[in-house]
N, C-alpha and C positions, 0 to 999 in steps of 0.2 A: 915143457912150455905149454900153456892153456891153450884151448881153440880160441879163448879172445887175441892172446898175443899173435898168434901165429896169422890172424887176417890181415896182422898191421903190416906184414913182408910184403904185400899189393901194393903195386905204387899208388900213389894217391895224391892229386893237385896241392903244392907248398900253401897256400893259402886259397882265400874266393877270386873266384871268378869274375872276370872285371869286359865290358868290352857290349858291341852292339847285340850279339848275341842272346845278353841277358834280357831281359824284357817281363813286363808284367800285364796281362790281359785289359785289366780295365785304363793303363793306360794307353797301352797298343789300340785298343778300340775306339780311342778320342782322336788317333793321329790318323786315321783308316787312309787317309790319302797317299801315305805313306807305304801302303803293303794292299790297294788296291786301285790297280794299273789299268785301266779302260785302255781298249781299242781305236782308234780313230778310222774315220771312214778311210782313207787312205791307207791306211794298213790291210784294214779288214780287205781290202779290194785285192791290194797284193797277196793274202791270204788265198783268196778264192781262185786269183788266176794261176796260183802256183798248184790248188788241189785241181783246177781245169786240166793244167798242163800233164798231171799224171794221168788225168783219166784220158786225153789223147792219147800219150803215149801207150796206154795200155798196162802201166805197172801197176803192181798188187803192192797192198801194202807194206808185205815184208820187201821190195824192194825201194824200199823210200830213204833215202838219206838226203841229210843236208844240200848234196850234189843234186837231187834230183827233186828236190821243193826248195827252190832257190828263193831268197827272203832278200834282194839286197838292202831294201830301206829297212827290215825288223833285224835282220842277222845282228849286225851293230847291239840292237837294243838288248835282243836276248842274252848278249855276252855281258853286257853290264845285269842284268837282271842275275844271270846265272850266278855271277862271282858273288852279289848280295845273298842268293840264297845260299851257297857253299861257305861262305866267307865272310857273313853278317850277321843279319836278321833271319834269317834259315828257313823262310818261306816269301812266298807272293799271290795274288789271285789276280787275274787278267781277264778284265771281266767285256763281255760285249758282244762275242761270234753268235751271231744270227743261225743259231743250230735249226731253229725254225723252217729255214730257208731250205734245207739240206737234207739228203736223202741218208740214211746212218750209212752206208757208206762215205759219201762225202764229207760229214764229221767224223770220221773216222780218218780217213784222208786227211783233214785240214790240222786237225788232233797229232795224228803219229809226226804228220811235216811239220807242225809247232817242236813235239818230240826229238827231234830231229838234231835240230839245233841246239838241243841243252845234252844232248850226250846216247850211250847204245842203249837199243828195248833190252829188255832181259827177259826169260819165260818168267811167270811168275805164279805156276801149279805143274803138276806135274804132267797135264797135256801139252804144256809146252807153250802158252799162249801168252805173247808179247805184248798182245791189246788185249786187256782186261775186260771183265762187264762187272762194275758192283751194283748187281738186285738181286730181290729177291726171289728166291729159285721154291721157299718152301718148307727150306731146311732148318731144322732145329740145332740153338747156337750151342749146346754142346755133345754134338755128335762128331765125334772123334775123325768122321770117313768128312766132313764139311767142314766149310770155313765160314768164320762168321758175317763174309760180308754177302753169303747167300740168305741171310737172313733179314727181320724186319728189328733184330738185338740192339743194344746199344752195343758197340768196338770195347770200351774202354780204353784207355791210353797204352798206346804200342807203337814200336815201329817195325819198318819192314827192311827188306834185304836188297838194298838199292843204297846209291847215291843220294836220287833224287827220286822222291814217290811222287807221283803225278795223278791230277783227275781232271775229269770234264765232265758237268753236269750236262745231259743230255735231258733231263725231267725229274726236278725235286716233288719230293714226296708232297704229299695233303698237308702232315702234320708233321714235325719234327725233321730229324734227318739232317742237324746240323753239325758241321764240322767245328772239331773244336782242335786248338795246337795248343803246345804248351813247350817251351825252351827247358830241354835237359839240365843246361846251364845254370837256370834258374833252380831248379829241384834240387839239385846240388848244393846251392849257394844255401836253400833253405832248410836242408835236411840237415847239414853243417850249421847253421845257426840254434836251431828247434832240438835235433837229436842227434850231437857229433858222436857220442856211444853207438848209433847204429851205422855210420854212414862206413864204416870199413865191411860190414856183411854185405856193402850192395855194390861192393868189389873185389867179392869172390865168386866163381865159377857156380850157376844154376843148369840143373838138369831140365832140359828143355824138349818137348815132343817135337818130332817132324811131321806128328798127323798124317803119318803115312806116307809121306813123299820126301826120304833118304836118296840122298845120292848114293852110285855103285859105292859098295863096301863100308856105308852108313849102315846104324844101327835103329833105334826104332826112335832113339832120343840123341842131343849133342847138351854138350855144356861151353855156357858163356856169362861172363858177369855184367853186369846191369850197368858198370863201370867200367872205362877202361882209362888210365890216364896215359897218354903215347905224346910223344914229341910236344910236351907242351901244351897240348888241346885234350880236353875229357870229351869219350865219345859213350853213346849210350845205344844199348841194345837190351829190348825191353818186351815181355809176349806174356804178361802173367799169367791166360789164362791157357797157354801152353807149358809153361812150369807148369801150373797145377794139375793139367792134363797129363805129364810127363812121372805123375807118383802113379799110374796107373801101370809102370815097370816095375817088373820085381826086384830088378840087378840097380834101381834109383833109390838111397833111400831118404825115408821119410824128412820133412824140414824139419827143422827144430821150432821151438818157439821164437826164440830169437829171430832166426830165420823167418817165421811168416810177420813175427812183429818189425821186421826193417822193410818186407814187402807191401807191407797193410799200411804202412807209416808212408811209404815212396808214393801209394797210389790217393791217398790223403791229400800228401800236398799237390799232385796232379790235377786232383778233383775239385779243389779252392777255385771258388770263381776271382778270387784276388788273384791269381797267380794266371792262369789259363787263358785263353783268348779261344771266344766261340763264334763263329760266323755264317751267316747266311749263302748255302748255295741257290745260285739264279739259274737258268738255262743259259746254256753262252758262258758261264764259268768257267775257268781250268785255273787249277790251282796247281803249284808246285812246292815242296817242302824237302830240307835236307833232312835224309834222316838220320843222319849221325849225331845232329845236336837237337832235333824237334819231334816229339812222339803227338802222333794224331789221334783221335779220337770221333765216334760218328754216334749222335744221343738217338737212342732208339727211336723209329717211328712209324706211321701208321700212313699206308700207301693207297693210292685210288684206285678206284672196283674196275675201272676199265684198264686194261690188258695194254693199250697205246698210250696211255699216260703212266704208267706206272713208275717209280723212282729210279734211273738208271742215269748211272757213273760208268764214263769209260775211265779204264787207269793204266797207268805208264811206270816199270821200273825202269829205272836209267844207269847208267854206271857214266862220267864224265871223264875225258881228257883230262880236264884241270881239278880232278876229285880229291879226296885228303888221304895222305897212306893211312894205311890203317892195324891197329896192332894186332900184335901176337894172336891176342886174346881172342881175338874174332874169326882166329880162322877156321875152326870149328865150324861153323856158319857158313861163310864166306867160301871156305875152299880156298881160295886165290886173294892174295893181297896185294899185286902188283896195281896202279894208279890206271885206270882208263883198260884194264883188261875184261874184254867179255865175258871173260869166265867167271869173273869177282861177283857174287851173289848171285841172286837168282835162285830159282826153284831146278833142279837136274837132277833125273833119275833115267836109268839106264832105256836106251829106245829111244829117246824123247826126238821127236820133229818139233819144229818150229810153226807156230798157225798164228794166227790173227783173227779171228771166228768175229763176224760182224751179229752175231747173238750168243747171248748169255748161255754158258753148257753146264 
């Protein structure tokens, strides 16, 4: 049997992909009202007085849950918003929190107790940090010991190791620095119309780096395919430039042609501005995005000289209650497949404490 034949044994979706999920940028861009949810003072107020109530109390941010940033007028909203991102359109941006007002702890506070409510932090490096900081730190975007969101790089289209990946604009950049999402669904539907000779290599098994942060009894790389088709729903898991970082094993080998032309071809149709949807982050932003069906993207940009304005994103991985099982395929990754388990994604390597670091490390 060929190496063509044998990718066809990978399950793979009976037909296209049909449903809210799919979506096309320049249309999604005309309906903004739709996938951008303001604040109302009235919220924003229960917001504030549920971050007040922790700082009475005295709790740190790794003890925040739901129980302890009680939301009752937004709780409601957030379970409708959550199920649209798990179960719909697969992202949202809730735009409005007066970060201005607030000391980065208290965004950070009002941030993890939004958090809260759509499902558990996860670490998401291998210090172990729950509350993220995306800035620039310095680092060069391919430096095997960094990640690139310590950079001023463009992302290109990826997703991460969560249910739901979360941000919050604390200070957008001078120049650039825009989020962009794009529906797995869609890339699918398109790569099946455009080039269905390739679409079975982008559901096989890729050797993928951990850039140093392996779980106990992890090796230096995993493998997982860009596809997965499970119970009826295609999920995607996507890192190119950790594939490509990952030929830097001797025991990985080399892609084939075919192979980098079904990756170069996937990142093609990502990179269509027909297809994609790019947005504007404000201060007061938080965004939330499934990452099982949405790969995100941040276009490189150019940051201001003073040190207090500079571009800084907190960010949030989640894993939910009401999250989707997830296949075989992923567990490579993942570790843990059970629905709403802590352990399911995440960054974990041996040692690791749990922090919440109110600056970038």
């Amino acid at each position: 049997m060929s190496a063509a034949q044998e990718l066809t044994d990978y399950a793979m979706p009976p037909r296209e992909i049909a449903g809210p999920s799919v979506w096309y940028g320049p249309d999604m861009a005309a309906r903004e009202d739709e996938w951008i949810r303001p604040f109302s003072e009235e919220e924003l107020a229960e917001l504030e007085a549920a971050m007040q109530g922790v700082k009475s109390r005295g709790l740190g941010i790794l003890d925040i849950d739901s129980d302890a940033f009680p939301l009752p007028g937004l709780s409601p909203v957030f379970d409708g918003i959550r199920h649209e991102v798990l179960r719909g359109r697969g992202f949202v941006l809730l735009r409005g929190i007066p970060v201005e007002r607030y000391s980065i702890e208290e965004a950070a506070i009002i941030y993890f107790g939004i958090g809260s409510h759509f499902g558990i932090p996860l670490p998401q490096n291998a210090k172990g940090h729950v509350l993220g900081h995306v800035k620039d730190l310095g680092r060069h975007e391919f430096d095997t010991k960094s990640r690139i969101y310590q950079t001023t790089a463009r992302q290109t289209f990826h997703s991460d190791t969560a249910d739901i990946v979360g941000l919050m604009c604390l200070h957008p950049a001078r120049k650039g620095g825009e989020s962009a999402v794009v529906s797995s669904d869609t890339l699918y539907n398109e790569v099946r119309r455009r080039r269905p000779d390739l679409l079975p290599l982008l559901f096989q098994p890729y050797a993928t780096d951990w850039r140093n942060e392996a779980p106990e009894g992890g090796e230096g790389h995993y493998s997982v395919p860009v596809f997965s088709w499970h119970a009826g729903r295609l999920y995607c898991r996507y890192a190119r430039r950790y594939i490509d970082s990952a030929q830097r094993f001797d025991d990985v080998p080399p892609l084939t042609e075919r192979e980098t032309e079904a990756l170069d071809f996937f990142d093609s149709v990502a990179d269509d501005p027909d297809i994609h949807l790019k947005m504007e982050f404000r201060a007061g932003d938080v965004q939330f995005i499934h990452n099982h069906q949405t790969l995100h993207d941040r276009t490189e940009f150019e940051d201001w000289p003073e040190p207090e304005r500079k571009r800084h994103l907190l960010r949030l991985w989640l894993n939910c209650a009401d999250g989707l099982p997830l296949p075989e395929s992923l567990r490579p990754r993942y570790r843990e497949l059970e629905v709403g388990s802590p352990l399911r994604g995440g960054l974990r390597v041996p040692g690791q404490v749990l922090t919440a670091p109110l600056e970038a490390e």
